[in-house]
ZAMARGU-4260 file (C-alpha; in steps of 0.2 Angstrom, whole numbers, plus 5000, padded with zeros to 4 digits):
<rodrens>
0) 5000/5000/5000 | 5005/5018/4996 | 5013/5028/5010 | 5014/5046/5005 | 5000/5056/4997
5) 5004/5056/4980 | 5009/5038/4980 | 4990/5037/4987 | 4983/5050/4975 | 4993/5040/4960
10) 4985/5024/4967 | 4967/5029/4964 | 4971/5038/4944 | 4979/5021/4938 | 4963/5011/4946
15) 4953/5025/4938 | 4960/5023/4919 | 4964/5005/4921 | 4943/5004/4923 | 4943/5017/4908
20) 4955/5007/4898 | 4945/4991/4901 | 4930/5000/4895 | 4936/5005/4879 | 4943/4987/4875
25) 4926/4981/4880 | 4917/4992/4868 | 4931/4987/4854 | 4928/4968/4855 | 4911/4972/4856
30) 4910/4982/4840 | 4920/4970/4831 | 4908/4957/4836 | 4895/4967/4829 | 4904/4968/4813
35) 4906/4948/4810 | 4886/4946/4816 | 4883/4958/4802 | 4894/4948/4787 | 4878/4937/4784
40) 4866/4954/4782 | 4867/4968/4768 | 4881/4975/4762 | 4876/4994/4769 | 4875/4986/4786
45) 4892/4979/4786 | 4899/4996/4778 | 4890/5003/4794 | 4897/4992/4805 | 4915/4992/4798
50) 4913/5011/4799 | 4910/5013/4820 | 4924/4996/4821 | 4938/5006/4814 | 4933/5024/4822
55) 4934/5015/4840 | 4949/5009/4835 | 4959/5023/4829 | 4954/5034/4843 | 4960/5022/4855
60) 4975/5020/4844 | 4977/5039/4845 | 4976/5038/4867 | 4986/5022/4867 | 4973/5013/4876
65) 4980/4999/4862 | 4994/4998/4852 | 4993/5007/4835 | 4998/4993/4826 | 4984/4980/4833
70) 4973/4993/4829 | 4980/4995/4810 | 4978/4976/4808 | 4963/4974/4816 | 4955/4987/4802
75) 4966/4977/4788 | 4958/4961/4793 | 4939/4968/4793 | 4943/4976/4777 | 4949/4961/4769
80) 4932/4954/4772 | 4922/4968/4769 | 4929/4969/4753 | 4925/4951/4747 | 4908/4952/4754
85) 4908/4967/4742 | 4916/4960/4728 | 4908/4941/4730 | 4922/4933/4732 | 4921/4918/4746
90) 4929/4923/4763
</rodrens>
């Protein structure tokens, strides 16, 4: 346990932006999720999803809540199927 006050008051913004962080990783997974639940519907849809995927992850790219590569891939990898949903080629 901290000691002095600002070990005490550094204590309580970790827990406070590790809850944050956790948040916005949530929301990510979730979003994603939404994304592959959406490759079976219309094409608009998936373009609407993809949309709100990659947004969420750029702007926790841009606070380094995660890493700017994972985010760059996880895009890539969305696109990639967006794109042959699109295109009608098999996945």
């Amino acid at each position: 346990m901290p000691h002095t006050r600002s070990a005490k008051k550094n204590l309580r913004k970790s827990e406070k932006r590790r809850l944050h962080n956790r948040a916005v990783k949530r929301d990510i997974k979730t979003q994603i999720k939404r994304f592959l639940a959406a490759l079976d519907g219309p094409v608009d849809q998936l373009q609407k999803e993809y949309n709100l995927a990659a947004k969420k992850l750029d702007k926790a790219a841009a606070r380094r809540i995660v890493h700017p590569n994972l985010a760059a891939r996880k895009k890539a990898q969305l696109a990639r199927r967006l794109h042959n949903k699109t295109t009608g080629k098999p996945a």
